[in-house]
C-alpha positions, 0 to 999 in steps of 0.5 A: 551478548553485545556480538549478538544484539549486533548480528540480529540488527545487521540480519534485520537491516539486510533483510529489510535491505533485500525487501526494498530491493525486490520491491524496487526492481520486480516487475509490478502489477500493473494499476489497472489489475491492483485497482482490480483486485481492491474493487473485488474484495470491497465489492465495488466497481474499479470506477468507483475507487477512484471517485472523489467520494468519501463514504466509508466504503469508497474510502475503505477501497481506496484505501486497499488500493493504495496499500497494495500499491504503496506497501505490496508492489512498490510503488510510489505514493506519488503515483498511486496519488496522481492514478488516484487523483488525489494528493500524495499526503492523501495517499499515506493517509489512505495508508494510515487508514488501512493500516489502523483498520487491519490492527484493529481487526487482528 
């Protein structure tokens, strides 16, 4: 039995290993078509993401955005911050916000 708790951590490292990887070192879309994307499905102008206003709509938006970013193309926090205008703390808290949001739905 302890063989195969071991094999099923090294299989899950190795894949989380080869996720990070691909994340890293895959062509990523580029900002503009992520902010897109976000504005989109919010149904917002791309403009209006990146504006400094906190109604629950623009920050909701925002908050797609960063995780598209940060989570799905890989990105790092600081440059989806400065894209942004924003902090990098305040990034992986748009991250935590979006995060919460979608367990919240499921």
């Amino acid at each position: 039995m302890p063989l195969l708790f071991y094999f099923i951590r090294v299989s899950a490292t190795l894949r989380r290993s080869e996720r990070d990887l691909v994340k890293k070192y895959v062509a990523k879309l580029p900002m503009d078509e992520l902010i897109a994307l976000a504005a989109k499905r919010s149904g917002l102008e791309p403009e209006l993401i990146g504006s400094r206003s906190r109604q629950k709509k623009y920050s909701q938006a925002r908050s797609l955005f960063a995780w598209l970013a940060v989570e799905e193309e890989g990105y790092p926090a600081a440059v989806v911050a400065r894209f942004l205008g924003m902090s990098r703390v305040g990034v992986k808290k748009a991250l935590e916000r979006w995060s919460q949001s979608r367990h919240s739905i499921s």
